[in-house]
N, C-alpha and C positions, 0 to 999 in steps of 0.2 A: 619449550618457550624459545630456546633459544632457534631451534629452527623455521619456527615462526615468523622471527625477524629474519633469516635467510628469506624466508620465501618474499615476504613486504619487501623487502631490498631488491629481491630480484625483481618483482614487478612493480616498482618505481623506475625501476633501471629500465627494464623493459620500457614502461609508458614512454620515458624519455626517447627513448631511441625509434619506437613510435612514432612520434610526434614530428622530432629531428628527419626521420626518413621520410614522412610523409610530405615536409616541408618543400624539402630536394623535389620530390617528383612533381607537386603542384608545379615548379618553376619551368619557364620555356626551354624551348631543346638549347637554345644559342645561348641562354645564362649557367644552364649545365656545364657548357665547357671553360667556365672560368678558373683560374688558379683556387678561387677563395673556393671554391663548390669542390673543386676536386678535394681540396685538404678536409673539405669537410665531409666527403666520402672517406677518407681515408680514418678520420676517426671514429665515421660510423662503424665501417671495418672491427677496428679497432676495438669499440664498444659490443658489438656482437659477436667476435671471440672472446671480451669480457661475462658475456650472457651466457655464451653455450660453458663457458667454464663453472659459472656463479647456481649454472642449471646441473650440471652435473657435480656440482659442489653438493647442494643440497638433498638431488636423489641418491647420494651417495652417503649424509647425514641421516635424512629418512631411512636407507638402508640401515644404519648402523642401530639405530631406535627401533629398528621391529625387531631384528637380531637379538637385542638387548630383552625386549619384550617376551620373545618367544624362549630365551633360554632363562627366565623369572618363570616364568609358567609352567616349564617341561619339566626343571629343576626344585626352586624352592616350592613354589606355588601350590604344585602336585602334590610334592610331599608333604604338607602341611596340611591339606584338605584329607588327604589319606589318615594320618597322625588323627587329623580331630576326630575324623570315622570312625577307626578302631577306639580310641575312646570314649565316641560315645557308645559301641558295643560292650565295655568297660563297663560305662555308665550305669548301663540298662539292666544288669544286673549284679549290681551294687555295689561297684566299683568306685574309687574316689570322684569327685564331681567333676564335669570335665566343662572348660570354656574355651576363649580363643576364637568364639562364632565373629565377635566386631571385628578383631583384627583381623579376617582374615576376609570379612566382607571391605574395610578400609583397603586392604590391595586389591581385591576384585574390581573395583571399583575406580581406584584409581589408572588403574592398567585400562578397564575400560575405557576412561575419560581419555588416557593417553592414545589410546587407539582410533577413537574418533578425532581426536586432532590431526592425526596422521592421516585419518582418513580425508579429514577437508584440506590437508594441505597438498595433496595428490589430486584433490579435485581443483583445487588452487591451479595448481599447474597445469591442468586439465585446460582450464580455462584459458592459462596463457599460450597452450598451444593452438586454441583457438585464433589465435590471433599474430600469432608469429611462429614459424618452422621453417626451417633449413636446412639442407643436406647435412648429416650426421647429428640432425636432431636425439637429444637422447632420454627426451620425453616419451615419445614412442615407442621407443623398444623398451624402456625401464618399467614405465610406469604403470603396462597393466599386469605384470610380475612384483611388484610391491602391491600392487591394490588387490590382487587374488589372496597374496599372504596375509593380506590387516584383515582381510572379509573371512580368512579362514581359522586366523586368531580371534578375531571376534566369537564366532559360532563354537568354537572351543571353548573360549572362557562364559560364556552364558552355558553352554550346556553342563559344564563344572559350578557352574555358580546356584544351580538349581538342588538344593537339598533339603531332607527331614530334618528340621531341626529337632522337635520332638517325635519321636517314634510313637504308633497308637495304642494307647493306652485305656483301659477301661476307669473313670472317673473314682469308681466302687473300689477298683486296687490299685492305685498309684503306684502301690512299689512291687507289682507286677505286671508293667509293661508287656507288649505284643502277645499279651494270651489276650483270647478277643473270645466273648461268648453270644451266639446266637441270639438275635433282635434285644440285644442290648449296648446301648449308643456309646462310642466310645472316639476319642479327642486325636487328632494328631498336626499339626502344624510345620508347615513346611514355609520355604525360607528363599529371596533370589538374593545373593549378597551383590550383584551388583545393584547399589541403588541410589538411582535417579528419578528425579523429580518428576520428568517425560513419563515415567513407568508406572507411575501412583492409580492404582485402579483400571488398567488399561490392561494387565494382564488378569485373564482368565482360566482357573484350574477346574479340570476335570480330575475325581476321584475313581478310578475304578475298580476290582479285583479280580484275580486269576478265576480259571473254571475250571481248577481240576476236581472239584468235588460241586460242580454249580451252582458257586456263591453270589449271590448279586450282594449292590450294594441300596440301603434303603436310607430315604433322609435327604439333604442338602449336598448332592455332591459336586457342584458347581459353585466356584466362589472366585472375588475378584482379592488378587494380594493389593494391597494400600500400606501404608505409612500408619496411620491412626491408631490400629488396634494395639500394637508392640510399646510396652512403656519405653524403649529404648528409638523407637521408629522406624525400626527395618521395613524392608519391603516383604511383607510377609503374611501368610493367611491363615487360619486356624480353622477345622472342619471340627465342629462340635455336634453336633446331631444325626454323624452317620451308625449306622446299626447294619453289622452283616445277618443276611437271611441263608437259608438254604434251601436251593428247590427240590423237590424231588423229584426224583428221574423216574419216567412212565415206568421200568421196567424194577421200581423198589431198589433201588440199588444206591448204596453208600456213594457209589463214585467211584473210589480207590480201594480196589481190590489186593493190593501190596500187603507184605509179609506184617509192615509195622502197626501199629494202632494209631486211630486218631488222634493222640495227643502228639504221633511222631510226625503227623503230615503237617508241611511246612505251607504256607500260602502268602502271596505278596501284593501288597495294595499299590498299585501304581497312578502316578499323577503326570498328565502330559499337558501342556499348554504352548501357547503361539506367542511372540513376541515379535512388534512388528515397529520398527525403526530406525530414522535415516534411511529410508529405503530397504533395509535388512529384513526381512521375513524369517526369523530362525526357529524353530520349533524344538521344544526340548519336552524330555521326560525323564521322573525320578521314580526309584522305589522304593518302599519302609525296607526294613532288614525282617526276614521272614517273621509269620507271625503263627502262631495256631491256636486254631478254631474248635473250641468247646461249645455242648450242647447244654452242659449240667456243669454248676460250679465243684460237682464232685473232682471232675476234671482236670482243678485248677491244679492243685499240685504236680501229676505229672506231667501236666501241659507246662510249668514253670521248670521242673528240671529238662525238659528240650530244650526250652530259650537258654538255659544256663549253658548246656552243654555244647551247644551250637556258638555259640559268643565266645565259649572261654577256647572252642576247638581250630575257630578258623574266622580269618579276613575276610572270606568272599562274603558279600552282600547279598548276594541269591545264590545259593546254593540248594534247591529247593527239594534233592534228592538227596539229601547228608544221609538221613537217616536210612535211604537204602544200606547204607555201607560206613557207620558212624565213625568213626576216627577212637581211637586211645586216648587219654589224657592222660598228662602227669600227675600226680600224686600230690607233689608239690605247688602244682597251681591250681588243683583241684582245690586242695586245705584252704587256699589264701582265699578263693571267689567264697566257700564255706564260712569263713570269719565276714563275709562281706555281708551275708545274707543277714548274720545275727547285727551287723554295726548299722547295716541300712534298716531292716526291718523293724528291731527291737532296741537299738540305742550302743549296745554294747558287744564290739568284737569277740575273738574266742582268743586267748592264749596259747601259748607253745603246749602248755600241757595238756588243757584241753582237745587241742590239732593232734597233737598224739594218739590222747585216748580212741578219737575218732579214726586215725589212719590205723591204728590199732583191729578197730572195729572193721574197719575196710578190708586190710590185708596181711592180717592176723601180725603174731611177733616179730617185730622184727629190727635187726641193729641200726638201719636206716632207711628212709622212705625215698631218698630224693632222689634216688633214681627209677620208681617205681613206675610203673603205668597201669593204668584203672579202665577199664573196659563200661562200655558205657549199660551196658547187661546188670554188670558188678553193681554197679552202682542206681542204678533204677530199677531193675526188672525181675534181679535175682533175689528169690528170699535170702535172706541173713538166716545163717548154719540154728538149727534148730528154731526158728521165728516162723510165725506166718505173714510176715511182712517182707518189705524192701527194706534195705538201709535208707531213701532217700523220705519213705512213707514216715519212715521213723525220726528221721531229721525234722520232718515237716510240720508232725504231729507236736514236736517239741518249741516249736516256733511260735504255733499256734497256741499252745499254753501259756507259752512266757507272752505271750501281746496283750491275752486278754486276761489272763489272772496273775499274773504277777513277775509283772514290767518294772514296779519300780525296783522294787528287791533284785532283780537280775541289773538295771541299769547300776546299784550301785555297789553292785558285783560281790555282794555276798551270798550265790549261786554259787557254789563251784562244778555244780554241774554233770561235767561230762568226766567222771571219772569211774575208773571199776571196783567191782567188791572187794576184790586183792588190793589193786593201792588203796581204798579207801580204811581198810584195817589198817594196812603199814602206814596210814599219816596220824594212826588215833591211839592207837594200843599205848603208845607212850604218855599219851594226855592225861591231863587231869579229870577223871571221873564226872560224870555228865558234858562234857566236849560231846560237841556235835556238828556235823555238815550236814551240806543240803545234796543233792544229785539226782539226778533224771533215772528214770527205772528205764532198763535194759530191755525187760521182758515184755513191760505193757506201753500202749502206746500213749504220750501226752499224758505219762505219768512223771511226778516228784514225788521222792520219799526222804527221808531223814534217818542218820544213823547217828548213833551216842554210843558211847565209851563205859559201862560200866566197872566195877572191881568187886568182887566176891567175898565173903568172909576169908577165904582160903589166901586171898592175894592174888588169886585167876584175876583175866584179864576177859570181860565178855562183853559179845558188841548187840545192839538192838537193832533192827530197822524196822518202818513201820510202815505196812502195806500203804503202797503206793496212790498218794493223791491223786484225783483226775477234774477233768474241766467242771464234771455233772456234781463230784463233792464240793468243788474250790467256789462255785457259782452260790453254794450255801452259806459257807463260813472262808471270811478273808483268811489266805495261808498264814497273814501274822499273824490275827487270832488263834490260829491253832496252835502256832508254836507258843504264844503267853502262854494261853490257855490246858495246854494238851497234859494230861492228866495219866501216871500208869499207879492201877492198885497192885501193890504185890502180895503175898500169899495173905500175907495179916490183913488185906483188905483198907491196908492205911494208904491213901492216895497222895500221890506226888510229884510234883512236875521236875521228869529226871535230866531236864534240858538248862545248862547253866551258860556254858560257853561255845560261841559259835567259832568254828579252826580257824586261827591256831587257841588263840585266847584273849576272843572279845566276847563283853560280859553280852548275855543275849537281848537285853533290854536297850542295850548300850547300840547292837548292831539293828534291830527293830521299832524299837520304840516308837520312832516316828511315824510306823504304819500300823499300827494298834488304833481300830480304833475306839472314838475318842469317849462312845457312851455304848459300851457293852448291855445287850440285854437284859433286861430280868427277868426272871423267871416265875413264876409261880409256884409258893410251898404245898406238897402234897396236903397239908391241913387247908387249904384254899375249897377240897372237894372238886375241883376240876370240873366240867359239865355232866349236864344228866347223869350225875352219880356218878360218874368214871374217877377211878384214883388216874390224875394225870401222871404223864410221862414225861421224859427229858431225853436229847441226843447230846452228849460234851465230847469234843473229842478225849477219848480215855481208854487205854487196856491196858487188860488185865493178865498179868504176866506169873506162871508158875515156877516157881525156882528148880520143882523136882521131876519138871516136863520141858523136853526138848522140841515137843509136837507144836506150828503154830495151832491157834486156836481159831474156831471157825468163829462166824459170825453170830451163831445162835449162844455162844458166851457169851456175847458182851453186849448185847441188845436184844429188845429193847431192855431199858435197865432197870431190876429190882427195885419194888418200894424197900428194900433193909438196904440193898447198895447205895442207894440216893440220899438214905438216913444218914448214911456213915460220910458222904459226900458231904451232907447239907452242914454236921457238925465239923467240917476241916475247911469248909469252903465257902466263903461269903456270895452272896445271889449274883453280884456281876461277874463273877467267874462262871459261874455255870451257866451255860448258855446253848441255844442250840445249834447242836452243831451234829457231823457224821462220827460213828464211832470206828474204830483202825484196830486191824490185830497189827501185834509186833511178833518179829521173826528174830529169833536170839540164838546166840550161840557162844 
């Protein structure tokens, strides 16, 4: 602003001295040599070493304003647009939420604004040299060296201003961003934070993608950014109906004949567009942060451990050959993005203890983790020491348990989860008899099972667990049903539900209750005659545990279940207890 009024000053001053000079010359040769003309040359003089001062006053202002400009940009600017990047790589897999997009389109924007004033105030001058020049003019030699820097600051900060705000995601998994599945449409929104009014619908985006595996892109890949669609107004445009396809190559061929698998090949959806302004023509282009490309939602898992391990491994934005040569991870920020998947996915982070059992799991015993480094093999590709899986298959499969059966019980963290058989005896042997926790099974995948605390005539100390729940059981009977419900006969055949306190010592009704529900089954008594003559059956969760057998027991013990066992049931057990459900060995010892 304030060089604004320089320039208006100087071309008032100018006009004057204009006008004053133009005066003198209309006049005849023989009024020219008066006293009064002369003095009045003399201040013309005068006033035009006042001009070329007042001229070099302000390209010397103007200098000091792009200088200013250029080191806001190089300096803060940079680094805060960086900052928000790595964040939202953060973001993207399940990292704290990241913002900062307004503020940092409010400097864009302003720095903009301020660049186009310097722009018309160079052209300002522009014009007054049109009109007045004189030896040691210093319009001429300054001024198309400021105007190369404002035009060159310009095309810098549009082409920094041009970003993903949201990365593409398939609508289906929200909270698995940049895994993208063949001819199925998926979202991504891109962003200019400089914005002006001039620019409302006047820029045009092309969507494209890479071909290292001959992806086209299918759908709406052209779109105008506007103001409209963003609750907040940005200048910004959102591609909703693209879907990548893949062609096949005449010769059958994948494409990428590399060491890794396709969940490890990286690909980048690129957006370039023309913006055309004040005479500016600058073109720019952006890219997502790598993405990869499944065919089969089987996929999805380890195509999601790439995206993790890629984000939590490295800044670069295209790095499109990581996986050639994948990088180490810490141990320690392995664990922390691990807690993120459970806080983003399922509601509820993992704990210190939990993080243990798992680095435990990872890189066996040990006094401390935090200097540890985890190979990305280790951790996706390698089976787990006696398993037929990965550690990550096994992660994943636990994820997927707790989303769809039983969410809320983990949300309100009466899961403990990820602990092992050894601690889990050392937190129980001291308890009071039927104490029990909950934990993920080791062996099977997208299993939960339950252990209790028994005591023996003798004063032994003996623990139960009980074959491992899975999605295809939990689908039949809710997990808190089972635990009301869950029923062991021991040798006398007298049934009992040996589940009283959930660790350390909450009564169990106390810790569930509110997910029981609320009108349990009935059943039908074997005197009913069941159809076409059939004595009916019943599934309750229930086993049958031998005091003088250390053997578990197979399945063909404990189902389907006797008309005399059901007798003995039916007299201990009222009809909305008994209900259908799967029946469980237990493993004792």
């Amino acid at each position: 602003k304030m060089t604004d009024q320089d320039v208006k000053y100087l071309e008032d001053l100018q006009e004057e001295f204009d006008f004053r000079y133009k005066t003198i010359q209309s006049l005849e040769q023989s009024d020219k040599n008066s006293a009064l003309i002369k003095q009045e040359m003399l201040a013309l003089q005068a006033m035009l070493n006042t001009l070329d001062y007042k001229r070099k006053e302000v390209l010397s202002k103007i200098g000091r304003v792009i200088h200013e400009i250029d080191m806001l940009m190089s300096n803060m600017l940079t680094e805060e647009l960086l900052d928000w990047k790595r964040r939202q790589q953060i973001a993207c897999i399940g990292g704290p939420l990241h913002g900062g997009l307004d503020q940092l389109q409010n400097c864009f924007t302003l720095l903009a604004e301020s660049l186009f004033q310097v722009r018309r105030q160079l052209e300002k001058l522009d014009e007054l040299l049109t009109r007045l020049t004189y030896d040691g003019d210093p319009i001429p030699v300054q001024r198309p060296q400021l105007l190369e820097k404002v035009n060159f600051l310009l095309y810098n900060l549009f082409r920094n201003s041009f970003v993903v705000e949201r990365q593409p995601c398939m609508p289906t998994h929200p909270q698995r961003p940049m895994v993208l599945k063949t001819l199925i449409q998926f979202t991504v929104k891109l962003r200019l934070l400089i914005k002006l009014p001039e620019l409302n619908y006047q820029i045009r985006v092309k969507a494209t993608i890479d071909n290292n595996r001959r992806f086209v892109l299918c759908g709406t890949h052209v779109k105008a950014m506007n103001m409209d669609e963003s609750a907040n107004g940005s200048l910004s445009v959102e591609f909703r109906h693209l879907q990548p396809k893949e062609m096949k190559s005449s010769a059958g061929s994948k494409g990428n004949e590399g060491p890794h698998m396709v969940t490890e090949e990286l690909h980048s959806i690129s957006f370039e567009t023309q913006v055309c302004l004040y005479g500016l023509t600058i073109n720019l282009e952006t890219s997502s942060l790598p993405v990869v490309m499944i065919s089969n939602v089987s996929q999805l898992p380890n195509a999601w451990a790439s995206i993790i391990w890629y984000n939590l491994s490295t800044n670069d934005p295209q790095n499109l050959s990581f996986f050639n040569n994948p990088p180490a991870a810490t141990l320690s920020q392995l664990l922390e993005v691990l807690s993120w998947q459970f806080s983003s996915y399922v509601g509820r982070g993992l704990n210190s203890e939990q993080l243990n059992m798992l680095a435990e799991k990872l890189m066996g015993q040990q006094v401390s983790y935090n200097d540890y480094q985890l190979s990305w093999a280790k951790f996706c590709k390698e089976h787990l020491p006696g398993k037929s899986f990965t550690f990550w298959v096994w992660l994943e499969a636990i994820l997927d348990l707790i989303k769809k059966h039983i969410l809320p019980l983990w949300i309100d963290g009466y899961i403990m989860g990820f602990v092992s058989k050894e601690k889990e005896r050392i937190l129980l042997k001291d308890k009071t008899p039927g104490t029990f926790l909950l934990r993920f099974s080791e062996s099977n995948l997208g299993g939960i099972t339950f252990t209790w605390v028994d005591q023996l005539e003798n004063g032994d100390v003996t623990f139960h667990s009980v074959e491992p729940y899975n999605k295809g059981r939990l689908s039949a009977l809710p997990f808190a049903d089972i635990l009301r419900d869950y029923k062991v006969i021991m040798a006398d055949n007298v049934p009992e539900n040996p589940l009283k306190y959930l660790y350390p010592d909450i009564p169990k009704d106390k810790a569930f209750g509110k997910h029981y529900s609320c009108q349990p089954n009935e059943v039908s008594k074997p005197s009913d005659g069941g159809g076409k003559g059939y004595v009916p059956s019943v599934f309750i969760p229930v086993s049958k545990i031998l005091n003088d057998s250390r053997d578990p027991h197979s399945p063909s013990d404990l189902l389907p279940m006797s008309p005399s066992v059901y007798a003995v049931l039916r007299e201990h057990l009222s009809p909305t207890v008994i209900e259908t459900a799967v029946c469980c060995k237990v493993f004792h010892s």
